[in-house]
C-alpha positions as CSV (number, residue, x, y, z in Angstrom):
1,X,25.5,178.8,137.9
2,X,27.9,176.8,140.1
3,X,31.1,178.2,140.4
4,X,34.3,174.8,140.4
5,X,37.3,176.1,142.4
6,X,40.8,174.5,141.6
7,X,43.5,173.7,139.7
8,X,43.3,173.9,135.9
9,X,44.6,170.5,135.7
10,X,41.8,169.3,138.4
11,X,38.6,170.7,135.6
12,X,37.3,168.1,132.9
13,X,39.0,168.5,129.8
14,X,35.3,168.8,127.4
15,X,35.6,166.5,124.0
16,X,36.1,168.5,120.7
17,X,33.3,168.1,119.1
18,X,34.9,168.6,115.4
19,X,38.0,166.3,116.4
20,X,37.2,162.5,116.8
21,X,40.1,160.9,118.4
22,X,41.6,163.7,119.9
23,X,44.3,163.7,122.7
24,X,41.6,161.3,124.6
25,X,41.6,158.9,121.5
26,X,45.5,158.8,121.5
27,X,46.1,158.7,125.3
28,X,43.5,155.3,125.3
29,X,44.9,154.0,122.2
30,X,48.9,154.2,124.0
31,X,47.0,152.4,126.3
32,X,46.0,150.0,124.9
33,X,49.3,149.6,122.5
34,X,51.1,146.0,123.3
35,X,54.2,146.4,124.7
36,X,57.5,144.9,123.7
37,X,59.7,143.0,125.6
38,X,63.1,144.2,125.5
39,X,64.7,140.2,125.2
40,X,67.5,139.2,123.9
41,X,68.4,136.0,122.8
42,X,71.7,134.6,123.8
43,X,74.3,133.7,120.8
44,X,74.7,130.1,119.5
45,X,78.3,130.1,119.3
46,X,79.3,128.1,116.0
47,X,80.8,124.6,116.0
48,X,84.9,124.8,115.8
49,X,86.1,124.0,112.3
50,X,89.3,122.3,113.9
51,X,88.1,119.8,116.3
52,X,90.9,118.1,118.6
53,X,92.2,115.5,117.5
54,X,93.5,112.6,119.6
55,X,96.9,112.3,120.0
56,X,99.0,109.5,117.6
57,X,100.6,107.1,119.6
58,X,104.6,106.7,118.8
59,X,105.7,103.6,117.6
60,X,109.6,102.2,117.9
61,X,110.3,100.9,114.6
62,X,113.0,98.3,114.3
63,X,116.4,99.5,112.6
64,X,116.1,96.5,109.9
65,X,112.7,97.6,108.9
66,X,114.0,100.9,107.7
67,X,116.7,99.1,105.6
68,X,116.3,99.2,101.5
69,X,116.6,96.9,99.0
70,X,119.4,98.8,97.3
71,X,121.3,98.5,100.8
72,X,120.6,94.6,101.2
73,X,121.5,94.1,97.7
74,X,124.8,96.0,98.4
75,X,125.6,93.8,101.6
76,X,124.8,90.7,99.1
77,X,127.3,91.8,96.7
78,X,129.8,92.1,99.6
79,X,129.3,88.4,100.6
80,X,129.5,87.3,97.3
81,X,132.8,89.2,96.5
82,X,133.8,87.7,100.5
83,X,133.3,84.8,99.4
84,X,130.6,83.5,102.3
85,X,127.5,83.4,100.2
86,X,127.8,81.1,96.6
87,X,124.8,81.3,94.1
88,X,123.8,78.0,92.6
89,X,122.0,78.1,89.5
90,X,119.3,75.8,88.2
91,X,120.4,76.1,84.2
92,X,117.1,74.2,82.9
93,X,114.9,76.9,84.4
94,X,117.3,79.7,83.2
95,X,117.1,78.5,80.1
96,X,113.5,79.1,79.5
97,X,112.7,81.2,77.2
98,X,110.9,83.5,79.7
99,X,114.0,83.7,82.0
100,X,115.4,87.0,82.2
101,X,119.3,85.9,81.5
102,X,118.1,83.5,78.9
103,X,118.9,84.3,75.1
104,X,117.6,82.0,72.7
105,X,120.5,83.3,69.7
106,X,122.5,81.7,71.9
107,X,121.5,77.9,71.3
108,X,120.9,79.0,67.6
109,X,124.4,79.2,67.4
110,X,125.2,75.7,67.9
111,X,122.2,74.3,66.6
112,X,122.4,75.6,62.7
113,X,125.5,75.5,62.5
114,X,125.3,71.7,63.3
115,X,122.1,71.3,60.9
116,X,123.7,72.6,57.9
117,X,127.1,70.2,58.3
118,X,124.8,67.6,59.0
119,X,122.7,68.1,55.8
120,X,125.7,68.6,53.5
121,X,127.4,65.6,55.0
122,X,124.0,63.6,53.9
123,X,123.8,65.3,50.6
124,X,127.7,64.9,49.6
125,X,128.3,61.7,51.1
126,X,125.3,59.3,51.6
127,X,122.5,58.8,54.2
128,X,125.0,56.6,56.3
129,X,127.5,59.4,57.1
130,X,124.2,61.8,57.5
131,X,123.0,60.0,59.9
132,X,126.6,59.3,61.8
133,X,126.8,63.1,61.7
134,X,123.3,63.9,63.2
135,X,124.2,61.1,66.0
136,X,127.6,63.4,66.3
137,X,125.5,66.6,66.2
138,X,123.1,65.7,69.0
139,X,125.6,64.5,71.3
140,X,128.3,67.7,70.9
141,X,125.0,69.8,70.9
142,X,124.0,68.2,74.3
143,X,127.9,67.9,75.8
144,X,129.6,71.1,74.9
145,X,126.7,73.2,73.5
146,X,125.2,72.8,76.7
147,X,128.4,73.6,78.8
148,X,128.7,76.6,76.9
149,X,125.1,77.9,77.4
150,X,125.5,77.8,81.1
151,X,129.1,79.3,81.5
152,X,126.7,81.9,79.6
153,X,124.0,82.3,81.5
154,X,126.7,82.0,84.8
155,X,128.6,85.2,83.7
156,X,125.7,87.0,82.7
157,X,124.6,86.4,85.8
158,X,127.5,87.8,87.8
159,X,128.3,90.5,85.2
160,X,124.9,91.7,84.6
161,X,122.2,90.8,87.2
162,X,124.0,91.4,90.0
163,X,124.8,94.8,89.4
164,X,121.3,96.1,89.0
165,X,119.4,95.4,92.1
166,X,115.9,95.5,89.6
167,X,117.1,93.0,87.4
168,X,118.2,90.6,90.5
169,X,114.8,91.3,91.9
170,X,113.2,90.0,88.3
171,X,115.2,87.1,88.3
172,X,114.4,86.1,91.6
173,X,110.8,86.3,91.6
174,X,111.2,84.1,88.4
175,X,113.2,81.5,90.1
176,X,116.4,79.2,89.3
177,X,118.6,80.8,91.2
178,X,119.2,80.2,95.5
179,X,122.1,81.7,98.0
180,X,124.1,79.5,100.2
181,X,126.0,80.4,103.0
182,X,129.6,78.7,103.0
183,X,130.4,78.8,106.7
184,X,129.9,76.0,108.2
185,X,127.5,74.6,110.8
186,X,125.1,78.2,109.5
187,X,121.1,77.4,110.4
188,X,119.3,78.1,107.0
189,X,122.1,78.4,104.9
190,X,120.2,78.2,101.9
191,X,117.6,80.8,100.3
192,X,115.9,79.6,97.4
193,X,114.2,81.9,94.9
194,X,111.0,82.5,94.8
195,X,109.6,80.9,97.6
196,X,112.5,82.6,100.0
197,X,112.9,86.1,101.0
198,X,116.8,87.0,99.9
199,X,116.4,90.5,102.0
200,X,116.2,88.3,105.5
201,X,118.6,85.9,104.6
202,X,121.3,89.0,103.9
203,X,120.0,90.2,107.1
204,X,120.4,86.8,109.3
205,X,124.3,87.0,107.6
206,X,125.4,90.3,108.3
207,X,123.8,90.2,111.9
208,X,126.2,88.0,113.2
């Protein structure tokens, strides 16, 4: 019989018969095991939820373009009571019965009044005297009924209207009424409602 010198480590290892796959089985199967490649992916950092936004450009705004109606009507008010603006009325379109300082009671006193004389004097007295009193009626109706309906509408104008910037802002857009400027030798002097803008006349005045 041959005799093997060396190491222990240096003699063939035999197979165990009664264990398939032994150490040899696992040795060629960790051979044979993929490896894995230790790679890490780098981070997708997330979109910013508060993107920059450009910056807003300043823009000088004019000192007249910050003034209110409330402070034009009270500068109005002051040239009225100065006496360098007058407001001229236009009484037939005030006395429309849409016009805000209209009231039609206010012609219904004259006008009934005038009816029932006019009747009794034609039932008491005759058609001739009813008709000389409806030719009397019509013409006070038109000559002092009428001069009384506008000193009317006038002070309601100036009492009421122009103490409440809304309601002078209704009855301009409705019309009948302009502003003139009393000084003399004054380029546009005169606003007219509605087709005028009041708030730039004021401001034309009280700039000079």
């Amino acid at each position: 019989m041959p005799i093997i010198v060396g190491s222990p480590s240096d003699k063939p290892q035999p197979a165990s018969a009664g264990r398939p796959g032994g150490e040899s089985g696992q040795s060629a199967a960790a051979a044979i095991r993929p490896a894995v490649s230790n790679v890490t992916a780098p981070a997708v950092s997330a979109p910013s939820q508060n993107p920059a936004r450009p910056p807003v450009p300043q823009v000088a705004i004019p000192p007249e373009a910050a003034e209110t109606a409330d402070e034009l009507f009270a500068r109005l008010r002051q040239l009225c009571a100065d006496g360098r603006v007058a407001i001229d009325l236009d009484h037939k379109r005030l006395m429309h019965i849409d016009s805000p300082v209209s009231f039609e009671a206010w012609g219904n006193q004259w006008v009934y009044p005038l009816l029932l004389v006019t009747c009794g004097l034609w039932w008491w007295l005759g058609w001739k005297v009813g008709v000389g009193a409806a030719i009397a009626s019509v013409l006070l109706y038109l000559t002092l009924g009428k001069a009384f309906l506008h000193r009317r509408i006038e002070r309601r104008v100036r009492e009421q209207v122009l103490e409440d910037v809304v309601r002078w802002r209704k009855l301009w857009n409705f019309g009948g009424v302009s502003l003139r400027s009393t000084s003399d030798g004054a380029a546009d002097g005169t606003c007219a409602s509605p087709r005028d803008n009041w708030m730039e006349f004021v401001r034309r005045l009280t700039r000079t």
